[in-house]
SELUM-437964 format. One record per atom (N, C-alpha, C): residue number from 0; residue in one letter; atom name; x, y, z. Coordinates in nm, 3 decimals, always signed. Each point is the difference from the previous one (the first is absolute). Layout:
// residues N
> k; r; a; u; v; w
> NUM; a; CA; X; Y; Z
...
//
This chain:
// residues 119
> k; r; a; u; v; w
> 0; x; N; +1.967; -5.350; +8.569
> 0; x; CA; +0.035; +0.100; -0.102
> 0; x; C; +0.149; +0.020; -0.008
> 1; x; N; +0.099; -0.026; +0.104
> 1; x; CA; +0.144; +0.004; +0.020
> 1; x; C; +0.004; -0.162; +0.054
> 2; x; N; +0.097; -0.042; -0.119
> 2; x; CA; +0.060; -0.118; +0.029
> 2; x; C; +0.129; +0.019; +0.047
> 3; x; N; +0.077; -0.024; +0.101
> 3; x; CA; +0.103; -0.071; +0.055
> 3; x; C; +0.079; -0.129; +0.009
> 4; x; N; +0.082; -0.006; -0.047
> 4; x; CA; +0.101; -0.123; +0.035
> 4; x; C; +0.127; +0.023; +0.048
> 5; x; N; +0.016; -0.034; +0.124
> 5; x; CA; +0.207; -0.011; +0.065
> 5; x; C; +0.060; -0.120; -0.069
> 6; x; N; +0.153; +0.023; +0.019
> 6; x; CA; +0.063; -0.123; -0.066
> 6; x; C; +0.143; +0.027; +0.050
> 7; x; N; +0.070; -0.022; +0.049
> 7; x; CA; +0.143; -0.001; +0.061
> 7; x; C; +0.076; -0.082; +0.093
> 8; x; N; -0.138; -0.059; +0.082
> 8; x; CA; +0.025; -0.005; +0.124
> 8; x; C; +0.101; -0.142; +0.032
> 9; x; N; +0.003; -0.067; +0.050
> 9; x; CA; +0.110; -0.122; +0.078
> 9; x; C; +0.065; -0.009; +0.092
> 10; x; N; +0.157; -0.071; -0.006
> 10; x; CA; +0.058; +0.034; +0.107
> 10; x; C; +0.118; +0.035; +0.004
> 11; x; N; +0.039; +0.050; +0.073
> 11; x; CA; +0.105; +0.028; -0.004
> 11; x; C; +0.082; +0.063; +0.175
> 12; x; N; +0.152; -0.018; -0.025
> 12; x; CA; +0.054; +0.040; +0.166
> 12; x; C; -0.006; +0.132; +0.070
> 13; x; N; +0.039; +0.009; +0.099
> 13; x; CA; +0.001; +0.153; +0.029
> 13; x; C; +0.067; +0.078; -0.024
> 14; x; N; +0.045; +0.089; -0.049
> 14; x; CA; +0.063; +0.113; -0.069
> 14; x; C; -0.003; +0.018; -0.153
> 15; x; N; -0.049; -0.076; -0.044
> 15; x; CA; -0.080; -0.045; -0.195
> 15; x; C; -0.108; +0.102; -0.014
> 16; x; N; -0.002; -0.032; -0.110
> 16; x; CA; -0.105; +0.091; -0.062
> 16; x; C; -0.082; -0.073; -0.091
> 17; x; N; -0.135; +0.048; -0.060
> 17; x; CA; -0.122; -0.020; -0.078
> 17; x; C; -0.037; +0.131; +0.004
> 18; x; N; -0.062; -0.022; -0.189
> 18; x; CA; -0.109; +0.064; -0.001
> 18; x; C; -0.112; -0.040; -0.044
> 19; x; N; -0.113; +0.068; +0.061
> 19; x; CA; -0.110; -0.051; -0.036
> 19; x; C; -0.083; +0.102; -0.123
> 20; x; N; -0.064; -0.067; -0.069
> 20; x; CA; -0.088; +0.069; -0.103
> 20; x; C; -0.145; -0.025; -0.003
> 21; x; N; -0.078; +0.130; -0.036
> 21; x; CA; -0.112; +0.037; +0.001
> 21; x; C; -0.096; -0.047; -0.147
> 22; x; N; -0.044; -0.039; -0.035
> 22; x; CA; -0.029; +0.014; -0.162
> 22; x; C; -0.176; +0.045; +0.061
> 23; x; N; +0.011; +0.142; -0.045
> 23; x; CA; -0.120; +0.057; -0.049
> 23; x; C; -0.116; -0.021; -0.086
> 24; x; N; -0.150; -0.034; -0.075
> 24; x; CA; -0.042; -0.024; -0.082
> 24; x; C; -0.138; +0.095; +0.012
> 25; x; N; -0.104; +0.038; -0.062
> 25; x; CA; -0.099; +0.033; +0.014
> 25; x; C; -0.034; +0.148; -0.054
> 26; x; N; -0.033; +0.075; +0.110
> 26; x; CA; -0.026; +0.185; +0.012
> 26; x; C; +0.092; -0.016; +0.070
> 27; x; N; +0.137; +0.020; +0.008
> 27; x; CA; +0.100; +0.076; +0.034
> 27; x; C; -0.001; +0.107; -0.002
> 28; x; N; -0.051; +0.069; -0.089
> 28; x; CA; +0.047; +0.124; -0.006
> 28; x; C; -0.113; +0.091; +0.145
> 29; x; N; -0.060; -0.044; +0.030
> 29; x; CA; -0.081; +0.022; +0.123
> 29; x; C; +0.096; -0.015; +0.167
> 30; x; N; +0.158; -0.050; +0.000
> 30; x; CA; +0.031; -0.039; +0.097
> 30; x; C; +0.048; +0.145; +0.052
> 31; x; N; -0.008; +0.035; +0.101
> 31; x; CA; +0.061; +0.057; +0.077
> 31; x; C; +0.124; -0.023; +0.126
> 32; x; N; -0.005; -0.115; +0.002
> 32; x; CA; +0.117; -0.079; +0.134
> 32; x; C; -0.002; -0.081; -0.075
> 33; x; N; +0.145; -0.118; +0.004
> 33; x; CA; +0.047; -0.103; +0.058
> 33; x; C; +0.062; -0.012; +0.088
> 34; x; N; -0.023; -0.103; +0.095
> 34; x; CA; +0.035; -0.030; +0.118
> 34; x; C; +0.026; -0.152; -0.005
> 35; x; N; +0.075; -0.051; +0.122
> 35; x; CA; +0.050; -0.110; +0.003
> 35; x; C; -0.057; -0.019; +0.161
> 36; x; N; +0.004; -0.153; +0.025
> 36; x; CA; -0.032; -0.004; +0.132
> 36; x; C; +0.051; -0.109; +0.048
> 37; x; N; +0.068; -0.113; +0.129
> 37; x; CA; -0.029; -0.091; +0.009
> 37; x; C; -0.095; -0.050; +0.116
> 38; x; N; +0.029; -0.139; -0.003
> 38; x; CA; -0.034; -0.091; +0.108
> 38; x; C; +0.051; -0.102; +0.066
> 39; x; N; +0.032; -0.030; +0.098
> 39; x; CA; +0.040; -0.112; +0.029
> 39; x; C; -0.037; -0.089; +0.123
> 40; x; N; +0.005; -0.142; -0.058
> 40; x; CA; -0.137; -0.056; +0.067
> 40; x; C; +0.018; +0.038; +0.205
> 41; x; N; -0.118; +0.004; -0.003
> 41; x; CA; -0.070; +0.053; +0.118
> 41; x; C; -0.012; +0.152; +0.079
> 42; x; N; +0.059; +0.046; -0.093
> 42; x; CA; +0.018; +0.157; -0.021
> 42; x; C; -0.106; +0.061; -0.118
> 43; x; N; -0.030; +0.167; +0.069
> 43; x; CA; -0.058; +0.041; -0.089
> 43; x; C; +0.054; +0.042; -0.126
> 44; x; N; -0.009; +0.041; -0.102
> 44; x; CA; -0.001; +0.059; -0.168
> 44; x; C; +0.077; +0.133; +0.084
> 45; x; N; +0.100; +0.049; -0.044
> 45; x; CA; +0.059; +0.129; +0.025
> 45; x; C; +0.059; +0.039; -0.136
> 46; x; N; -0.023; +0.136; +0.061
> 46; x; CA; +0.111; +0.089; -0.143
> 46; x; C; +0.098; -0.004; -0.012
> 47; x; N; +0.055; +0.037; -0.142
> 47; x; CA; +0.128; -0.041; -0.008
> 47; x; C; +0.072; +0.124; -0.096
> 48; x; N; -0.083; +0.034; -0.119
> 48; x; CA; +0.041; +0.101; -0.061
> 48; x; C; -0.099; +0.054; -0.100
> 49; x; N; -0.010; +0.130; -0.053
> 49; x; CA; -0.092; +0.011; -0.096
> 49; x; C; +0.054; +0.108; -0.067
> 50; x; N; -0.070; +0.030; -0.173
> 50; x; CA; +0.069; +0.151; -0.036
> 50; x; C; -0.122; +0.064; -0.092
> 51; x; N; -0.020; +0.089; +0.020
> 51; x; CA; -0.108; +0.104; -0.046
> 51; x; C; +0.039; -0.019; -0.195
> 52; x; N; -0.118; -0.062; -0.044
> 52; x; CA; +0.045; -0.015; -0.145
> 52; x; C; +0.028; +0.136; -0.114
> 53; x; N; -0.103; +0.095; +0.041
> 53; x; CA; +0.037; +0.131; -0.014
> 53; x; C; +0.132; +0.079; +0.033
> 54; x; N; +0.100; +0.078; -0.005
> 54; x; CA; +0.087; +0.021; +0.107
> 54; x; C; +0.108; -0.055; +0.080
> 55; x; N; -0.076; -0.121; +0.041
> 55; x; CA; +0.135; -0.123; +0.021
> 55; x; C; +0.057; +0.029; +0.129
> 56; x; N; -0.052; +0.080; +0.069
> 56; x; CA; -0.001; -0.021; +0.162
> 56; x; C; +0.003; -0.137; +0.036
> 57; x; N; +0.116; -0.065; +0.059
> 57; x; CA; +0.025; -0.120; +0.092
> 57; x; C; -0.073; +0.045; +0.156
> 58; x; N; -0.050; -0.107; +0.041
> 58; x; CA; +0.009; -0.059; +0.186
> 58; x; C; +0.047; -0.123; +0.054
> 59; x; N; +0.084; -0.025; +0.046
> 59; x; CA; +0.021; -0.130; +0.067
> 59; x; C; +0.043; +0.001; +0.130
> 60; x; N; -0.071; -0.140; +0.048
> 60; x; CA; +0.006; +0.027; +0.147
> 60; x; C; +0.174; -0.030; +0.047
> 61; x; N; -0.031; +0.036; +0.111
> 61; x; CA; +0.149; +0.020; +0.093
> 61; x; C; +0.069; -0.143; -0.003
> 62; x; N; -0.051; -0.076; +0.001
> 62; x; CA; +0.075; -0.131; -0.017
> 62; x; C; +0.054; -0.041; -0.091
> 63; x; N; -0.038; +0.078; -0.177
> 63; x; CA; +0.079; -0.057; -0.098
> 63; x; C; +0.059; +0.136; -0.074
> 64; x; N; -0.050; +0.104; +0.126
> 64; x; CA; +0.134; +0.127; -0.106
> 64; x; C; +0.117; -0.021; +0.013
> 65; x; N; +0.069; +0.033; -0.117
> 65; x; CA; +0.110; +0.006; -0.033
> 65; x; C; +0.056; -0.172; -0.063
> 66; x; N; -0.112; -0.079; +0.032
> 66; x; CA; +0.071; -0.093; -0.093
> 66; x; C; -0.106; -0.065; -0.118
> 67; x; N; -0.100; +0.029; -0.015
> 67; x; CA; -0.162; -0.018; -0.091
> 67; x; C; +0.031; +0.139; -0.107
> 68; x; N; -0.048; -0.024; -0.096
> 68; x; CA; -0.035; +0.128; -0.097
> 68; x; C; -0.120; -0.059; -0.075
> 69; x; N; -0.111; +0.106; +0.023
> 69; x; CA; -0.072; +0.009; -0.098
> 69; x; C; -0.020; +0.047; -0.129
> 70; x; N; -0.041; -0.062; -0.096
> 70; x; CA; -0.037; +0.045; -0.129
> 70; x; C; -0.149; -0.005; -0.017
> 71; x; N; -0.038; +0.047; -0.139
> 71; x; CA; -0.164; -0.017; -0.060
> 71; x; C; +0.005; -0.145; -0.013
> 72; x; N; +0.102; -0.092; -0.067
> 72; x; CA; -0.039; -0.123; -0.069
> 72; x; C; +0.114; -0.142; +0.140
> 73; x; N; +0.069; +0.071; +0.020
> 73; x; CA; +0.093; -0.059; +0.095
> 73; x; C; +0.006; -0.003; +0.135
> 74; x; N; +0.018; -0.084; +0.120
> 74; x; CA; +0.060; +0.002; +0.142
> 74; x; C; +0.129; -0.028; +0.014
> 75; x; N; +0.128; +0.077; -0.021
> 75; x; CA; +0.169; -0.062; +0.012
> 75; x; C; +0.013; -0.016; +0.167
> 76; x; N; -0.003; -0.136; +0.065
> 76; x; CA; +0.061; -0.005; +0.115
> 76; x; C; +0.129; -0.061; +0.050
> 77; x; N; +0.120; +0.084; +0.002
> 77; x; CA; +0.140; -0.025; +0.032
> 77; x; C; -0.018; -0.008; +0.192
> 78; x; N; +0.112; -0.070; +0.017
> 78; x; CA; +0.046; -0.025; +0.133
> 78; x; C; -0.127; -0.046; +0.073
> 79; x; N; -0.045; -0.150; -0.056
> 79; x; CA; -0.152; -0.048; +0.058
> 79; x; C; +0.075; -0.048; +0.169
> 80; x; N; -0.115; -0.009; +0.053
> 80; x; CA; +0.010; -0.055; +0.153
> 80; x; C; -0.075; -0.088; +0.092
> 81; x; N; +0.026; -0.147; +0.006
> 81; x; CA; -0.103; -0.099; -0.005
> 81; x; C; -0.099; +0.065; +0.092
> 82; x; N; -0.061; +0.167; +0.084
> 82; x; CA; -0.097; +0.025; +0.027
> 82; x; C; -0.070; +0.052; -0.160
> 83; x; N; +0.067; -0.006; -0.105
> 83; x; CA; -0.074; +0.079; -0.114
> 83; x; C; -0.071; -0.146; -0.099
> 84; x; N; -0.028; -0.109; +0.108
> 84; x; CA; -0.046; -0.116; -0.096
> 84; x; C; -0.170; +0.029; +0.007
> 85; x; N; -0.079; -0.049; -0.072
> 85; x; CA; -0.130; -0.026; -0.007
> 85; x; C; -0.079; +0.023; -0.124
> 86; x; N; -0.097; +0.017; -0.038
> 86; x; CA; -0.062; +0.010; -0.143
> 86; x; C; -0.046; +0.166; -0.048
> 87; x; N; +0.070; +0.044; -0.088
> 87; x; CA; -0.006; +0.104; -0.038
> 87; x; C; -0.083; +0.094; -0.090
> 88; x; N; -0.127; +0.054; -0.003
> 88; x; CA; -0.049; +0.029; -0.078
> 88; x; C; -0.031; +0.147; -0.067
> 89; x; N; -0.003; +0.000; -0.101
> 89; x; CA; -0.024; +0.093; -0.048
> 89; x; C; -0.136; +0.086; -0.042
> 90; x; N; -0.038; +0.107; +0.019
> 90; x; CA; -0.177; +0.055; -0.024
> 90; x; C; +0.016; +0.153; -0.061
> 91; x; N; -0.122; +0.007; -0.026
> 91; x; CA; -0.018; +0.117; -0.077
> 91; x; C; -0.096; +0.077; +0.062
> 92; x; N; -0.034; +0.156; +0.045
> 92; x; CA; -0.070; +0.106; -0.017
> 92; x; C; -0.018; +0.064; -0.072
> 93; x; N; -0.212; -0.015; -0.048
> 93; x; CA; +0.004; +0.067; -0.092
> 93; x; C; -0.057; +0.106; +0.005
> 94; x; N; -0.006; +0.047; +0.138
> 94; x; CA; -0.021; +0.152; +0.032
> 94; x; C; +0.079; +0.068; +0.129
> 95; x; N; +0.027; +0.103; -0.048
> 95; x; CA; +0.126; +0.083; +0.111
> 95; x; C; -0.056; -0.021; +0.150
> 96; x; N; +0.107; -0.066; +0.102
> 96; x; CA; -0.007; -0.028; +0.106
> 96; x; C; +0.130; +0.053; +0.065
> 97; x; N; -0.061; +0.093; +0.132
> 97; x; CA; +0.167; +0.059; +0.071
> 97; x; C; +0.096; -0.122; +0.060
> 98; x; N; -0.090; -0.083; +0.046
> 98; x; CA; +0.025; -0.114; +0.084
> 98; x; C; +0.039; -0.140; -0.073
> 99; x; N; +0.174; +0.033; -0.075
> 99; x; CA; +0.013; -0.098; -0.081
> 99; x; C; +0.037; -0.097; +0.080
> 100; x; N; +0.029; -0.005; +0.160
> 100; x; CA; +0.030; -0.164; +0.067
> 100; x; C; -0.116; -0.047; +0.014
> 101; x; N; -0.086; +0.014; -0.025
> 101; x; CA; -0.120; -0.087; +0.043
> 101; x; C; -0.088; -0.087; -0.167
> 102; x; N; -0.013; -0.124; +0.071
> 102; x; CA; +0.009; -0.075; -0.115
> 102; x; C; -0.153; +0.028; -0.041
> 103; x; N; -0.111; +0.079; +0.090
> 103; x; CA; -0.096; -0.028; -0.005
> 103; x; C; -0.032; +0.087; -0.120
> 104; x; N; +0.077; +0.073; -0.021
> 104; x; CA; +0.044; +0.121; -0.133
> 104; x; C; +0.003; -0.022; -0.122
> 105; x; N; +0.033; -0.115; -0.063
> 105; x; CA; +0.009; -0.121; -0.108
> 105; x; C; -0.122; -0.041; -0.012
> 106; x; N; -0.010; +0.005; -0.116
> 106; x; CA; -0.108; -0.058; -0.062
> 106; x; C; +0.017; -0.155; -0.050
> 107; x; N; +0.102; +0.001; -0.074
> 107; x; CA; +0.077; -0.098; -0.062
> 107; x; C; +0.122; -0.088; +0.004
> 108; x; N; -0.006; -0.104; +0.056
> 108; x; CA; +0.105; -0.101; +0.037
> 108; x; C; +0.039; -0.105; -0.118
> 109; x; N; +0.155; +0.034; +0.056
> 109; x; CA; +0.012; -0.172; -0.077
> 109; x; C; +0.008; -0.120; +0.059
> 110; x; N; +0.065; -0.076; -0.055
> 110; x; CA; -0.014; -0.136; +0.062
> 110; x; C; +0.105; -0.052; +0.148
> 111; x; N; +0.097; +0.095; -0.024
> 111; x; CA; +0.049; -0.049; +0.068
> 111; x; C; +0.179; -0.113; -0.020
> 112; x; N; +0.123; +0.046; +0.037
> 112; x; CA; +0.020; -0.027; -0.022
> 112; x; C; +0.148; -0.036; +0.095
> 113; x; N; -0.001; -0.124; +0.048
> 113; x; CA; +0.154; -0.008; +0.126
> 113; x; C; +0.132; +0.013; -0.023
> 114; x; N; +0.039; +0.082; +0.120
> 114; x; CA; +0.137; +0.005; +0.001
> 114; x; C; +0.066; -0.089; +0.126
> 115; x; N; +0.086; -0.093; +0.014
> 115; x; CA; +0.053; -0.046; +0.072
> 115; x; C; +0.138; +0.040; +0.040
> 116; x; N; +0.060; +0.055; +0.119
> 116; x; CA; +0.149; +0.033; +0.000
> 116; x; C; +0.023; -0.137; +0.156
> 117; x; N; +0.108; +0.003; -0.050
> 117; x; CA; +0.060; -0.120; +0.059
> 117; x; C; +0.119; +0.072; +0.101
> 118; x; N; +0.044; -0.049; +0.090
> 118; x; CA; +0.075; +0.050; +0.124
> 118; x; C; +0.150; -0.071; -0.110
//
């Protein structure tokens, strides 16, 4: 019912920037979160950032405050850090959850999409 697609991703060195984009499709108007998450191989899916679509309350975890900003349609990540490489995805909640780091919260994923930072 919520389609997702990311699109930004590649490579790039350390201290560069990307952003990544969300494209929404479906019952949107049902979302309550976007959130972002990654992975990287042999590691679990962790949080990364999310913002209350209502209101617009941000969370992001301790590892990319102050250099990640979230938007509704956008991820801006300045000053990347080849620990900030792996595949990045984006999901949707479509019912209010307190517990926006947990991916199990999402209903709706996208595909998926890599960032590579280079030393």
């Amino acid at each position: 019912q919520v389609q997702l697609v990311e699109s930004g991703g590649g490579l790039v060195q350390a201290g560069g920037s990307l952003r990544l984009s969300c494209a929404a499709s479906g019952r949107t108007s049902s979302v309550y979160t976007m959130g972002w998450f990654r992975q990287a191989p042999g590691k679990e899916r962790e949080f990364v950032a999310a913002v209350r679509w209502r209101g617009g309350t941000t969370y992001y975890a301790n590892s990319v405050k102050g250099r990640f900003t979230i938007s509704r349609d956008n991820l801006q990540m300045n000053s990347l850090k080849p620990e900030d490489t792996a595949v990045y995805y984006c999901a949707a909640d479509p019912s209010f959850h307190m517990t926006v780091m947990v991916a199990g919260a999402y209903d709706y994923w996208g595909q998926g999409t890599q960032v590579y930072v280079s030393s």
